[in-house]
Residue frames relative to the residue before (quaternion, step in Angstrom):
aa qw qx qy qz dx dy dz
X 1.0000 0.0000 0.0000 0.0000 0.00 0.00 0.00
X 0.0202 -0.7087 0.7012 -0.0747 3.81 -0.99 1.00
X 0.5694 -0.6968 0.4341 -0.0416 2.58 -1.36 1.51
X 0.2392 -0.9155 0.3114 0.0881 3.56 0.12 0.63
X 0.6011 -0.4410 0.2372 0.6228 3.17 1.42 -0.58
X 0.2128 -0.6361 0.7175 0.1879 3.72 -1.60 0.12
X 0.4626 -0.6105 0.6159 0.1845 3.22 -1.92 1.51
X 0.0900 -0.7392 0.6538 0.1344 3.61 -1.26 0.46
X 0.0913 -0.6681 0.7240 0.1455 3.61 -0.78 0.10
X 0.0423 -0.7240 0.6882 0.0210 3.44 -0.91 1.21
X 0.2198 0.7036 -0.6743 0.0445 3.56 -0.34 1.67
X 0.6903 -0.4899 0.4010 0.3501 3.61 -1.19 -0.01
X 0.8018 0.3055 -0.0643 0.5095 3.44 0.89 -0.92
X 0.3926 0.7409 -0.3290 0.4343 3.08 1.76 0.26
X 0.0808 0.7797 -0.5962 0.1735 3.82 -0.96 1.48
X 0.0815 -0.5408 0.8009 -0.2438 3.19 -1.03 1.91
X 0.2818 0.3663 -0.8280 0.3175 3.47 -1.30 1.93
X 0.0548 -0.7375 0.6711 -0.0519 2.41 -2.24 0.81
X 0.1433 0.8584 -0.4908 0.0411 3.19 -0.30 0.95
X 0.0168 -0.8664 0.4989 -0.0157 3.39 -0.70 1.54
X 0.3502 -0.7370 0.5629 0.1314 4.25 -1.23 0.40
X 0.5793 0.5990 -0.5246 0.1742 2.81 -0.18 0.71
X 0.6654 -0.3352 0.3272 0.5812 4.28 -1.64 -0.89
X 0.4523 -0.6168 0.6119 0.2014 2.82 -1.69 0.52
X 0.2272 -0.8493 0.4625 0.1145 3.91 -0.37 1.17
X 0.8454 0.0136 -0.0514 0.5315 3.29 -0.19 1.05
X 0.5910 -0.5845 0.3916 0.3946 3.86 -0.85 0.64
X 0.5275 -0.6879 0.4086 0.2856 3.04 -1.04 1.56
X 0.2561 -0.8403 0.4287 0.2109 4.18 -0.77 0.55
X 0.4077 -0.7137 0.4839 0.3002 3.26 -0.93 0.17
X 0.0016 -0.8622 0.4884 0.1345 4.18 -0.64 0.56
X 0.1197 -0.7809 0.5592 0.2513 3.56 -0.10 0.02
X 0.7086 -0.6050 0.3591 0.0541 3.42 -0.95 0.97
X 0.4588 -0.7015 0.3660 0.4043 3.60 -0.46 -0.30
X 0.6453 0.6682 -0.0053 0.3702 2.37 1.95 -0.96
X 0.6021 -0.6100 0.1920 0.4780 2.54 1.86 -1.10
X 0.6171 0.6937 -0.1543 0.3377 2.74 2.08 -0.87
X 0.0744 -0.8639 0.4882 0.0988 3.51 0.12 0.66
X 0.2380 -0.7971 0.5272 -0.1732 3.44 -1.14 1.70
X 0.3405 -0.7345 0.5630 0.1662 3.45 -0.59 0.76
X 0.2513 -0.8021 0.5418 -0.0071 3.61 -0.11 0.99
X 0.3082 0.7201 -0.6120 0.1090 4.24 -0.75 0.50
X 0.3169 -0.6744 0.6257 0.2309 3.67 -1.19 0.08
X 0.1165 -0.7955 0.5646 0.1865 3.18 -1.05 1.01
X 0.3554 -0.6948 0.5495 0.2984 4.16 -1.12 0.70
X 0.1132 -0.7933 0.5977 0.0241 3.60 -0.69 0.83
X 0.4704 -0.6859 0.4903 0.2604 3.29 -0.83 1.38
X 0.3697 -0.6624 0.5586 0.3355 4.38 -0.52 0.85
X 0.1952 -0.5721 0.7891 0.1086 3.80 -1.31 0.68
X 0.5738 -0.5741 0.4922 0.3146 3.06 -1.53 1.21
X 0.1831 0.8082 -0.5597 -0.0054 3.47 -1.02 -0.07
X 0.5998 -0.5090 0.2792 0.5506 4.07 -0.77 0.54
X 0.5590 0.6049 -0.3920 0.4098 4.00 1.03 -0.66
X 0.7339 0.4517 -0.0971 0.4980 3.22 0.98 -1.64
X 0.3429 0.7115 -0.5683 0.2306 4.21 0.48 -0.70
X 0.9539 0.1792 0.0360 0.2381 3.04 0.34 -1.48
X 0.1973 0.7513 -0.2703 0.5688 2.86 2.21 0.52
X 0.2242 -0.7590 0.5816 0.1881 3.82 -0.69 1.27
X 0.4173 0.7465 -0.3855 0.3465 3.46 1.73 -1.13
X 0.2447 -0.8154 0.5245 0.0150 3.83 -0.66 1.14
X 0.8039 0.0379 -0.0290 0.5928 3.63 1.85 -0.51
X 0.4069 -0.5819 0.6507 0.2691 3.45 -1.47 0.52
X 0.2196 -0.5805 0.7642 0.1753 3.17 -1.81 0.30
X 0.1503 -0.7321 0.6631 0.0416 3.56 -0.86 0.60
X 0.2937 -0.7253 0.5686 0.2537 3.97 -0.89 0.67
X 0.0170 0.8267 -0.5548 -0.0921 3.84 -0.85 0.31
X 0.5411 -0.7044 0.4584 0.0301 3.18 -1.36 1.09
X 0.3207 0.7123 -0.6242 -0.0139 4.04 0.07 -0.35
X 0.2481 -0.7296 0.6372 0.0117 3.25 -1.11 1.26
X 0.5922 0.7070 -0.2303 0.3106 3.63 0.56 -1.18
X 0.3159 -0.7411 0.3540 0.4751 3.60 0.31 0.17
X 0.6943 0.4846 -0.3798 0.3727 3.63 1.08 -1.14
X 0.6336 0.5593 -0.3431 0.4099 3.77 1.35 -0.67
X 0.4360 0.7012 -0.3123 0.4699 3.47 1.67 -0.32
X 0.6047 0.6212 -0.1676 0.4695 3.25 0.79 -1.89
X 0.7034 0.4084 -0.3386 0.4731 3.57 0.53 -1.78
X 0.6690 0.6062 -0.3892 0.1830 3.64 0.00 -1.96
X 0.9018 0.3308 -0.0530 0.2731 2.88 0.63 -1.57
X 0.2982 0.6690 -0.3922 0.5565 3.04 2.00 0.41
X 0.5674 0.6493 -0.2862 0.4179 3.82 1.62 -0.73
X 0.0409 -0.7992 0.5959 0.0666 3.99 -0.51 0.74
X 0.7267 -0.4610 0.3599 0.3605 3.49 -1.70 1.28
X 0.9032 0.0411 -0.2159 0.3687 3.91 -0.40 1.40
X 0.2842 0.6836 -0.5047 0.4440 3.01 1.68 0.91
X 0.2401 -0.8676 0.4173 0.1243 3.18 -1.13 0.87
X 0.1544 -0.9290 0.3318 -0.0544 3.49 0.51 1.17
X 0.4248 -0.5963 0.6441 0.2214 3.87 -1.12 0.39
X 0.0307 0.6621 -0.7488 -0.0040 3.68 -0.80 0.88
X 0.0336 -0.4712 0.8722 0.1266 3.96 -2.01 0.23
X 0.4198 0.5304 -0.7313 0.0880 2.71 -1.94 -0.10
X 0.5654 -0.6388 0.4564 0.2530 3.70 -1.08 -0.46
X 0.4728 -0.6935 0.4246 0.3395 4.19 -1.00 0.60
X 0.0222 0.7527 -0.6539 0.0731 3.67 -0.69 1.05
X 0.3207 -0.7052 0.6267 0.0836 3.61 -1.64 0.86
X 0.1903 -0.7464 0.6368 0.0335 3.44 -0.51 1.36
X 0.3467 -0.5985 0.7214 0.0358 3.27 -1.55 0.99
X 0.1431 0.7757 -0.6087 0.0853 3.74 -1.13 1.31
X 0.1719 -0.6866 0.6223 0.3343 3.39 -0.77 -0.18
X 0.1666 -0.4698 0.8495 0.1729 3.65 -1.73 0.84
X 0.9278 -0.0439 0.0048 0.3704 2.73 -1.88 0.83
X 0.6975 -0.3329 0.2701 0.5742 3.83 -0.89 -0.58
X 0.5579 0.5024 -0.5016 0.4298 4.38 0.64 0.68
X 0.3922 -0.7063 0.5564 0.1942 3.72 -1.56 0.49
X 0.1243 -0.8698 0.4775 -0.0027 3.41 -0.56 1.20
X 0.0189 0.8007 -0.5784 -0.1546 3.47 -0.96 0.00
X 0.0632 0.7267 -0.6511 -0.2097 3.64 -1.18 0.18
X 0.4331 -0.5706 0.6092 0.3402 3.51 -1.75 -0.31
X 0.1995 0.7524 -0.6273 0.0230 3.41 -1.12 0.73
X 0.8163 -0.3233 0.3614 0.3140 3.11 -1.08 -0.24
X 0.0049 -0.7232 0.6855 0.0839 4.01 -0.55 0.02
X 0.3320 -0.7737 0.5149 0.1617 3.54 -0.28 1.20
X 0.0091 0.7522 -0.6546 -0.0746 4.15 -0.15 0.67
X 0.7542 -0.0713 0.0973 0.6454 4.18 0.41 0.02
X 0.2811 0.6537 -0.6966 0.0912 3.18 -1.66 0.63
X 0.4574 -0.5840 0.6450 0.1836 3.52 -1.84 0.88
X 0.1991 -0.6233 0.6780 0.3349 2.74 -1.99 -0.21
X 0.4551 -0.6851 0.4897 0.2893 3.46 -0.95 0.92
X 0.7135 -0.2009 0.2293 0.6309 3.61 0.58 -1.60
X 0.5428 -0.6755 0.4636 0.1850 2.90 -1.70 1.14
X 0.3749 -0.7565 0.3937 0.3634 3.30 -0.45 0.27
X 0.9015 -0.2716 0.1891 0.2789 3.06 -1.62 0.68
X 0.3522 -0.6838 0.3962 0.5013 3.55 -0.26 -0.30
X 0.6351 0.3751 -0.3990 0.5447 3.88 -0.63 0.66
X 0.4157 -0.6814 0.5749 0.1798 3.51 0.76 -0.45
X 0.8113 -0.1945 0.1754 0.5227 3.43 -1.72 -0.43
X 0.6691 0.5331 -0.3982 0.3309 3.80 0.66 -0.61
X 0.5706 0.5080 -0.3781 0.5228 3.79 1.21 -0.91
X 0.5594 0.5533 -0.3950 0.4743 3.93 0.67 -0.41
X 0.8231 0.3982 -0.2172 0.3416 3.43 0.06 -1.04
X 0.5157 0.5073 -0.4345 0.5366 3.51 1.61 -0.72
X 0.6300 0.4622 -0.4631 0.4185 3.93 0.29 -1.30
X 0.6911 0.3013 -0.3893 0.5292 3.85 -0.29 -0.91
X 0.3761 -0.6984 0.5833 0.1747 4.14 -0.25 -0.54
């Protein structure tokens, strides 16, 4: 995967924060880049609030993709395990890649600071899934 480039919009009155709560799905990964850059990759599971979009929507959560670039936000992420539940800020950004010879883009997250709330359980996401069956 090669990056292509990132859009900025440099207005004054312009605001992109985010701040989201939720489990952390699977162990957070490291990726190095083509470029070089090396990111700490995780997925966070957000619990769905009801909402006129959502009323009618059996779908009970969002996954959300997150990014920590930064070394100290690096440091944090990946100190993060698959069902820890955690506090991310940071802001929404669209990468540009190429797979193979096609141009892609997704939206995810850039981590700029985040907590953990509670660790998870021991076993993680797996001790969950045996209890429910």
């Amino acid at each position: 995967m090669e990056v292509i480039g990132v859009e900025q919009a440099e207005a004054p009155d312009a605001l992109n924060e985010v701040t989201l709560r939720g489990r952390v799905s699977g162990e957070p990964q490291q990726r190095e880049l083509p470029s070089g850059s090396v990111l700490i990759g995780f997925r966070l599971v957000l619990a769905r609030e009801r909402t006129p979009m959502t009323a009618a929507s059996k779908q009970s959560s969002d996954w959300i993709e997150c990014a920590a670039w930064g070394a100290r936000v690096r440091k944090q992420a990946q100190s993060w395990h698959d069902g820890d539940q955690v506090e991310v800020r940071g802001a929404l950004r669209r990468r540009f890649f190429r797979v193979g010879e096609q141009g892609r883009s997704s939206v995810e997250v850039e981590m700029l600071s985040g907590r953990l709330v509670r660790r998870a359980a021991a076993g993680g996401r797996e001790s969950m899934r045996a209890a429910t069956g």
